[in-house]
N, C-alpha and C positions, 0 to 999 in steps of 0.2 A: 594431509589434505591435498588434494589435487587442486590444479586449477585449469577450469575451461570456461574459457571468454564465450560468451555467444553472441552472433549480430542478424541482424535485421529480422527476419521470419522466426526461426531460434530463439534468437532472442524476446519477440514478442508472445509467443505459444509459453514459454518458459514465466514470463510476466503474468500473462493469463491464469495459468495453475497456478501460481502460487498465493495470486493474489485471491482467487476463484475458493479456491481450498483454504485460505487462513479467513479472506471476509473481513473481517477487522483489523484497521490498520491506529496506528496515531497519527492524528497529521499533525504536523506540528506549524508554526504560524512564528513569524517575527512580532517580536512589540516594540513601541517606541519608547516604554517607562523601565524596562529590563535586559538585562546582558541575556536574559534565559530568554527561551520560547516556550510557547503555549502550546501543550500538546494536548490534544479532545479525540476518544476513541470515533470512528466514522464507520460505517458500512457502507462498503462499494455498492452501487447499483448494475454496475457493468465496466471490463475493459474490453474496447473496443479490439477493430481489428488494424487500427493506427498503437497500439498499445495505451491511448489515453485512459485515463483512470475516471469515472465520471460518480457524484454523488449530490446530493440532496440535500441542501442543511438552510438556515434562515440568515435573514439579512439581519436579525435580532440578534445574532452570534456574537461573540468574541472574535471567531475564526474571522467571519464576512468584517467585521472592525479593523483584523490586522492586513487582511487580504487587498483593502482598498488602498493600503499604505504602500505592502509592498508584496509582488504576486508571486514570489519564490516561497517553496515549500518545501519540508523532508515528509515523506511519508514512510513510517515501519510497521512491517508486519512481521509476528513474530510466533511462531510455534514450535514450543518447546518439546513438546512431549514427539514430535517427529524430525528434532532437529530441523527447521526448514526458518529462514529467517531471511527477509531482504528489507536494504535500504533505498529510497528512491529520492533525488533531489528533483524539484520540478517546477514550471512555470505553469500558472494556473489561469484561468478565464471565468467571471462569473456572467450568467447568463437567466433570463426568467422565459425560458425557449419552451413552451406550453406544449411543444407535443413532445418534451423528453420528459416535465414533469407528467404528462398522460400516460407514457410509455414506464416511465419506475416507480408512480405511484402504488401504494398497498395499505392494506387495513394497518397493519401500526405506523403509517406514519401520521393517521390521526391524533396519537399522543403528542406527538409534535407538530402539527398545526392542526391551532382549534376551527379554523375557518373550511377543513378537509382541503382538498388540491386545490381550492381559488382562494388558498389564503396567499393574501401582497407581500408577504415575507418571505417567501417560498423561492430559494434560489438555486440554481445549478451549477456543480462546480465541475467543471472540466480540469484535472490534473494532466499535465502533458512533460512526462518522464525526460528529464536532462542527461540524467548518468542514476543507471542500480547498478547493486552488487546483492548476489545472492551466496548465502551459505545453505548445502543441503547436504543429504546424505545419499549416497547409492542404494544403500539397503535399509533391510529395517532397525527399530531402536535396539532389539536385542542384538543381531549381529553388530550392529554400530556400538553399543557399548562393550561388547565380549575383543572386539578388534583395539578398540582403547587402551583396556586392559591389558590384553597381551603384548603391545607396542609399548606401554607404560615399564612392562614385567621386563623384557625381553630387550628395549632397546630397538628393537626394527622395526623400521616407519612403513607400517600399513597403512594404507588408505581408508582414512575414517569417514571420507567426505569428500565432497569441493564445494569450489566457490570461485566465483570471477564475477564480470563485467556483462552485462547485460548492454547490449551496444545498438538499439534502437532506431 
């Protein structure tokens, strides 16, 4: 596996696609009652073109519960079937900013607020990326497994991949 660091422009086009393309992340949350974290699948609503990560969720959360304590987050996304995986550690901001809720509002998020867009629970979460690392692959899954394989067979380190520092 190779490695190539990316920074600032690079690096945030690279955050974009991946995040863009997988969609679903974990975020994961500190608690005060556990050594673990809390982690709750989230749909991006958009990253911007600061690389911030921004999403939708309620003050009625878990998440919004541990976010008040403490605003550092990991966020992972993760897709398996193209090999493409990153980690993000981040500082977060919650905010009730009515023209972002206008601007990412959609018909399912009425499942989650019964009140539609003017329900008071309704919050926005701005993720603002500290340090990623992405793992991908150059090519697709078949040449990326056929390349495995023969490195596996054979001993000689083909490039199955990279991964580095996404440097924001």
């Amino acid at each position: 596996m190779s490695k190539e660091n990316l920074y600032n422009q690079d690096a945030i086009k690279k955050l974009q696609d991946m995040v863009n393309k997988i969609d679903i992340g974990m975020l994961c949350t500190h608690t005060d009652d556990s050594k673990h974290v809390h982690a709750v699948p989230m749909s991006r609503q958009e990253v911007d073109d600061h690389g911030n990560i921004w999403f939708i969720y309620s003050a009625l959360s878990e998440s919004f519960k541990h976010l008040q304590k403490d605003s550092s987050v990991c966020l992972l996304y993760s897709d398996p079937g193209s090999y493409n995986f990153l980690s993000i550690h981040a500082e977060t901001e919650t905010t009730q900013d009515k023209a972002r809720i206008d601007k990412y509002w959609n018909k399912m998020m009425d499942g989650w607020f019964e009140q539609g867009k003017d329900d008071v629970n309704i919050r926005i979460l701005k993720v603002m990326p500290q340090e990623a690392h992405y793992w991908d692959t150059k090519s697709n899954k078949l040449v990326t497994f056929f390349k495995a394989a023969v490195s596996g067979i054979s001993g000689e380190d083909l490039d199955v991949g990279r991964e580095g520092d996404l440097n924001i």
